[in-house]
N, C-alpha and C positions, 0 to 999 in steps of 0.2 A: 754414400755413407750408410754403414748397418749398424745397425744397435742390437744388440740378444739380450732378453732379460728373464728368466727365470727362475722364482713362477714371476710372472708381469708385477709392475710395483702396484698396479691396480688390487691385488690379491694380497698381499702381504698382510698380515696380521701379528704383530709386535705385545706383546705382555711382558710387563717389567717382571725380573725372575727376582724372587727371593736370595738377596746375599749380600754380606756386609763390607761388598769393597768398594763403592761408589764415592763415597767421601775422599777417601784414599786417593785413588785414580784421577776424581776431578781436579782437586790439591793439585797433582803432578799434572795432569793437563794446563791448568792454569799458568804450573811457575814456565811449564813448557811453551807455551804463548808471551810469557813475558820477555824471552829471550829468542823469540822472535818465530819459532819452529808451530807453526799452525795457529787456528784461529782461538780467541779465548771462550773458554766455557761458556753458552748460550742457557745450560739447562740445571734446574739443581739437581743435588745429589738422589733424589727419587723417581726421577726421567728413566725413561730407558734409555740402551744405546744402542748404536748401528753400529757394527765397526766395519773394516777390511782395511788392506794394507800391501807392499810390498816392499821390496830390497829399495835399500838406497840406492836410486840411478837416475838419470832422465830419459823416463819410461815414456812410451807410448801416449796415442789416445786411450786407446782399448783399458788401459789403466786407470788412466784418470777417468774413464767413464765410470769405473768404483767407487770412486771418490762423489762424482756427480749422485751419483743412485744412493749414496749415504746421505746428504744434502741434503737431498728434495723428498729422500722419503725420511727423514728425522723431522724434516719442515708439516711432511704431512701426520704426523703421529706423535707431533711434540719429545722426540726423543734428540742425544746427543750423537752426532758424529763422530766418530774416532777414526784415525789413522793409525796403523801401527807402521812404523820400519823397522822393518826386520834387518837391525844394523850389524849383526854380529854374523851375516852373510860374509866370504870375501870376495865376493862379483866386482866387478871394475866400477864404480858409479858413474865415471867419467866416459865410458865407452859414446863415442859420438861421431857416428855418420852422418857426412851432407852431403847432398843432392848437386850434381852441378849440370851445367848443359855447357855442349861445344856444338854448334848448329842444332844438327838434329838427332844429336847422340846426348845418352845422358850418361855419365858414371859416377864413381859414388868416392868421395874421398873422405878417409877417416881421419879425425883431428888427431893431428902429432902432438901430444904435451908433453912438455919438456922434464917433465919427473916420470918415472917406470909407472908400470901398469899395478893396481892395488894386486897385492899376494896375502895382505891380513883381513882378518876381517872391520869393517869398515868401522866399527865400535873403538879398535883399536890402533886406529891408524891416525898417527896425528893430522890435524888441520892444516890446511894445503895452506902457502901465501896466495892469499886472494888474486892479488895484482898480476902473480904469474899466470893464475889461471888467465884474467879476461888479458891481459898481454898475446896470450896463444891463441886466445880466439878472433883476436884483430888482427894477429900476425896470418892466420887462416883465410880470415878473408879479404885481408890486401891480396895473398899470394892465388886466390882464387879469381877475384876479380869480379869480372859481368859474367864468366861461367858460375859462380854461385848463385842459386835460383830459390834458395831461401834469405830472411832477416836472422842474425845472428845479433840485432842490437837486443830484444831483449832477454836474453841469456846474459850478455854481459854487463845489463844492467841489473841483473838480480845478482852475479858477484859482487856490485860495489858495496860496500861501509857494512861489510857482516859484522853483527857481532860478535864477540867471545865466545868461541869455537872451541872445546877439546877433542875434538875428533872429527877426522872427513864425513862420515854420518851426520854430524851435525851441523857441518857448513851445507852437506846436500840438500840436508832436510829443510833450511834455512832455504835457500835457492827454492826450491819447489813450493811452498810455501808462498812465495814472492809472482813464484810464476804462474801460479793456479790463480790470482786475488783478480786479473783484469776477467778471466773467464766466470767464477764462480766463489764465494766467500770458503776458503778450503775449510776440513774438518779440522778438529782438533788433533795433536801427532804426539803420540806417544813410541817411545822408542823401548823395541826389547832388550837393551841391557840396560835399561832402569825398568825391568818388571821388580828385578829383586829387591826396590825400592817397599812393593806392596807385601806387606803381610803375609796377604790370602795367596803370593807366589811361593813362599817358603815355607806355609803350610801344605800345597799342595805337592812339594818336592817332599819335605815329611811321610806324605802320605806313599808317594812314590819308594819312598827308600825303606817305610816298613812292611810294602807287601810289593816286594822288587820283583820276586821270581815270578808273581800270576803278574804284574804288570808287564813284563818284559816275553814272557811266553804268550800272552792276550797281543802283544803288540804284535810277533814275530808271524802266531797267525791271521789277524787281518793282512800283514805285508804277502805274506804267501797266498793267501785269498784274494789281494787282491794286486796282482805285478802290475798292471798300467799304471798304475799309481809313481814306479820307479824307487821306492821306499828301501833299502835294503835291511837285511834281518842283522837283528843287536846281537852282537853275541855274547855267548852262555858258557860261561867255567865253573868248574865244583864250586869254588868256594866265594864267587863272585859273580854279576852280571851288569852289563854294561848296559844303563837308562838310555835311554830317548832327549839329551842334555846334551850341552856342551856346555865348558869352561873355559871364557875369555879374559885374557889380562892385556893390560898396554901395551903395544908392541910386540905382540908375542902371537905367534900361530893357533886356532881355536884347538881346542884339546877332548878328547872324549870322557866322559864320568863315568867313574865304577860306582857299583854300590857293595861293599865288603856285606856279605851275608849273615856275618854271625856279628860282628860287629855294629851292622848297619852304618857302616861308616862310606862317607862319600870320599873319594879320591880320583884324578886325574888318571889318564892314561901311562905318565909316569911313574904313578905310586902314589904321588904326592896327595897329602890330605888336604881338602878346605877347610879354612876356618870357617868356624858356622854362619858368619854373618855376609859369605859368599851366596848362599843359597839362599836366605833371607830368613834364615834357620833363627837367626837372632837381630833383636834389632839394635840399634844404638842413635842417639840423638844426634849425633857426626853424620856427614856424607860422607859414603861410601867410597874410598881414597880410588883415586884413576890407576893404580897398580894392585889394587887385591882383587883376586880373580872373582870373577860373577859368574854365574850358573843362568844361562840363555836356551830357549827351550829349541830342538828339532820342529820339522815344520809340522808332523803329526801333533805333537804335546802343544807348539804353540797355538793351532788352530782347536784343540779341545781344551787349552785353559783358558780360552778367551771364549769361549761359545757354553763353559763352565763357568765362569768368574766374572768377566766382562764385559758382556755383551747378551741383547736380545735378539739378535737376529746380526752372522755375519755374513759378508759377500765376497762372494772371490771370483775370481776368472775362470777362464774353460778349463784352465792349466791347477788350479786349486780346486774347483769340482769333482776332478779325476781323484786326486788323493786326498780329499778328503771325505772320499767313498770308503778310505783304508781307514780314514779316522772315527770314524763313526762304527766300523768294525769293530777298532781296537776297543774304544769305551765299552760298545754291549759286549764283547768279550771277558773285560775287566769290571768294570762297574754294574752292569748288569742290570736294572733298572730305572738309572739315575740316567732323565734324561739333559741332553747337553740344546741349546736354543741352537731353534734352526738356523739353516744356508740358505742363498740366493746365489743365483751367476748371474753377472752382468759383464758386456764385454763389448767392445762397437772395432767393426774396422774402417778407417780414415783412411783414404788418402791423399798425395798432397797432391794438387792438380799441378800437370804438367801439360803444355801444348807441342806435344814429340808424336810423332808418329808412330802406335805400338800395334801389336802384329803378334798374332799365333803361327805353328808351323803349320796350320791348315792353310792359313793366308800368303803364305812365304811359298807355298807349295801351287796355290792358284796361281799364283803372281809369275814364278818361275817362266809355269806351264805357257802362260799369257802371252808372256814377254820373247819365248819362245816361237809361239803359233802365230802368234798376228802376222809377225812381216812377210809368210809366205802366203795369207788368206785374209790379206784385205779385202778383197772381191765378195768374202761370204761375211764379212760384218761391218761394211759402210752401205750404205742405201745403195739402190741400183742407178737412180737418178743423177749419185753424183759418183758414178763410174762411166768411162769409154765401152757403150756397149758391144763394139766388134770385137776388141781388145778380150774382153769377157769371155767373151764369143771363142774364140779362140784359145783362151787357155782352156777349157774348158775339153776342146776340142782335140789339143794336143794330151791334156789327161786322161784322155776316153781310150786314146788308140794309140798309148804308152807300148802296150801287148800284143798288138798287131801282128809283129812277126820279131826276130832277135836281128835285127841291123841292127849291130854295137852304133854304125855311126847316125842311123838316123835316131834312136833312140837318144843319141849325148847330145845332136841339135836338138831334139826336143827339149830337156831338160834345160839346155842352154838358153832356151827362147824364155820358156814358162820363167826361168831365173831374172831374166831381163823385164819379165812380164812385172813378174811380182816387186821386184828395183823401181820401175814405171811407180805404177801403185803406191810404194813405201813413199815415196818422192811426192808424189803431189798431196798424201795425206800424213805426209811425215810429223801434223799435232798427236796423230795416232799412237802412231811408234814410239811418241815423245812421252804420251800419259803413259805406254806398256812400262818405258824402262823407269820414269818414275815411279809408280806404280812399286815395281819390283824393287826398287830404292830404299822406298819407305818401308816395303816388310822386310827386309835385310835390317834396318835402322830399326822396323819397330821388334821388331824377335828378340834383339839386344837389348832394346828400350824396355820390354815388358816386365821381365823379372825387376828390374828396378822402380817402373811406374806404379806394378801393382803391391808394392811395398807395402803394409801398416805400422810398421815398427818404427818409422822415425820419431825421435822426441817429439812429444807435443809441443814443445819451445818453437820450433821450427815452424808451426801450423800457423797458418793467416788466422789471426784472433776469429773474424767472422764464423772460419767454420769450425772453430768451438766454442764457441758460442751459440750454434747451427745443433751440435752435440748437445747442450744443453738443453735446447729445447725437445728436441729430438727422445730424451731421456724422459722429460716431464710432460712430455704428452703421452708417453706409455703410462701413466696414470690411468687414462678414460680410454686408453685399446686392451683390448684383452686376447691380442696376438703379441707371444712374445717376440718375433721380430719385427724391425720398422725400419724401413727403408725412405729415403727421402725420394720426390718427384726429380730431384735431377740424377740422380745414381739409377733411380727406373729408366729414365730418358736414354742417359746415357746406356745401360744394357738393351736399348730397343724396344722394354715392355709402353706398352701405350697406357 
């Protein structure tokens, strides 16, 4: 097990920022707790807050170790936790690989579920039937059997008696939720298509919409400053330009935002105008109807309105550190003096233990060789004591004076004897011969084995509760080390270090 933490949670230092959306947020945290999606509000509205977040899925450890580093360092600084799901992603949430073993081979079979693969985003995609999901997950592992080499019971005990769902996002979120509480008390989860719920988000598309062009040329050059990032550039027409937004509606594919220039009017990439209380432009005492499109931020804007607006300090993974090297461009581009609360990265990689045989082509390459060489020079690697020493003697004897002269026929009896020599040899220490071709067995099996053993990407569902709960601690001892990695004594062990 490794954990990255950067800068270490030991160093962290959190100041509540000045700004008037906490009431707001915590509200929506709460009713979001009551309906089952994360934990309820610990802090009041004058706490600070930790957030991070990612897509609706059944992510990783590496992920939840965000989650964990939000936790234990709100616990250490009296601030709130937040999760955000970035629901208005269309990633598969459902994508789910298991581990199986057949002897000493491992492959990886991906669960069949019986409805297609998410193509909207997951904000808009209605709620799955439960029953079908965990129906697919029992049908999984009857048809797997004793080669399944993980628990799939509690995955399908976090689908049973969900509650009142309107969209796969919030059955995920729900699920996760359920499956974080035996490892860690999860954070609170806020979902990004109810940012437009907040005020302070349809002020800030405001502010977006009345200085579109420096927003969107500030944005275009931090993307081109910075490619690793993968950001692509917004584009730019006379009379229009296209935000760092999208517009989601029920069932319906996410859609790009313009901002009309002279107008300042916001419209879809078909034309179509939002009404204002899409963007959060206006408010109204009603919830916001599940078919009027919502205005959901890109992951640059969502990572600078939330590090602007809600939060003292956010955390992301290696993979949100990169880009949002582009976010913190785009702001001093745009904003220019205003600054946005810091980042951390936190990230661990797990794996699941397997007892398979695994193997580099270095080892596949020794083994080969090995398995090769032995049966004709037993002689040079069993003791001498427990060889026939005339026998020795003699091949030895006929190897020496191989070059003597070219007698085709005395030279083929040579080789014919030493052949017999060396058969002799194989034969009475034939345990030898037996470890080379196992030997060679197992790097054949583990070279296969490895790209799968050294995996970290399986759901955390999957993980023996212990070793996240092992993550846990692991995370809240980097408190009092001030190396931001930490490895446990058996992942040293196991690489060899003493």
């Amino acid at each position: 097990m490794r954990t990255h933490t950067d800068p270490p949670l030991s160093n962290w230092t959190i100041a509540r920022r000045d700004t008037d959306t906490r009431a707001e947020l915590f509200d929506l945290l709460q009713r979001n707790a009551d309906r089952g999606f994360g934990s309820a509000v610990t802090q009041t509205a004058d706490a600070p807050v930790i957030s991070t977040g990612h897509q609706a899925a059944l992510w990783h450890p590496g992920i939840l170790a965000k989650d964990i580093a939000a936790i234990v360092g709100a616990e250490r600084h009296g601030a709130q936790a937040v999760h955000i799901v970035v629901d208005h992603d269309d990633n598969d949430p459902l994508a789910l690989d298991l581990p199986a073993r057949q002897g000493d081979r491992l492959n990886v079979h991906t669960v069949d579920w019986p409805f297609k693969g998410n193509v909207l985003p997951n904000a808009s995609t209605p709620a799955l039937d439960a029953d079908a999901v965990i129906d697919a997950l029992k049908s999984t592992r009857d048809n797997l059997g004793d080669t399944l080499t993980v628990d799939l019971q509690p995955l399908i005990e976090a689908w049973r008696d969900l509650p009142s769902c309107e969209s796969l996002a919030q059955q995920v979120a729900c699920v996760l939720t359920r499956l974080r509480r035996p490892i860690i008390d999860p954070p609170a989860v806020l979902l990004t298509s109810q940012l437009v719920e907040l005020p302070a988000f349809g002020q800030w598309v405001q502010r977006m919409c009345d200085d579109a062009r420096a927003c969107v040329e500030a944005y275009n050059e931090a993307t081109r400053a910075n490619p690793d990032a993968g950001v692509p550039p917004l584009r730019v027409e006379p009379n229009r330009v296209e935000l760092p937004l999208w517009s989601i509606t029920a069932g319906q594919s996410r859609r790009r935002v313009w901002c009309d220039l002279t107008a300042k009017q916001l419209t879809d990439d078909q034309n179509n105008p939002f009404p204002p209380v899409a963007c959060g432009l206006a408010q109204t005492d009603s919830p916001i109807a599940p078919d009027t499109p919502r205005i959901v931020p890109r992951a640059l804007t969502l990572s600078a309105f939330m590090r602007d607006q809600l939060s003292d300090l956010f955390i992301h993974g290696r993979g949100g550190a990169v880009y949002d090297r582009a976010t913190d461009a785009w702001w001093s581009n745009w904003r220019g003096d205003e600054p946005l609360a810091p980042s951390a990265t936190v990230s661990a990689d797990v794996k699941l233990p397997f007892d398979v045989p695994v193997a580099d082509a270095a080892e596949l390459r020794r083994a080969t060789w090995w398995a090769h060489h032995l049966p004709h020079n037993i002689d040079r690697h069993v003791p001498q004591d427990q060889l026939d020493a005339w026998t020795v003697a003699r091949k030895r004897e006929l190897i020496e004076h191989m070059d003597d002269d070219r007698d085709r026929k005395r030279r083929a009896a040579a080789f014919e004897e030493i052949h017999v020599i060396n058969q002799t040899f194989a034969t009475i220490h034939r345990d030898k011969i037996v470890e080379a071709k196992q030997r060679l067995a197992d790097a054949r099996h583990g070279v296969a084995n490895r790209d799968i053993a050294m995996r970290r990407d399986w759901s955390f569902a999957l993980y023996p509760l212990e070793s996240m709960q092992e993550l846990v601690s692991c995370i809240a001892n980097s408190l009092t080390d001030d190396a931001p990695v930490h490895e446990t004594n058996a992942a040293l062990t196991a690489r060899g270090v003493d």
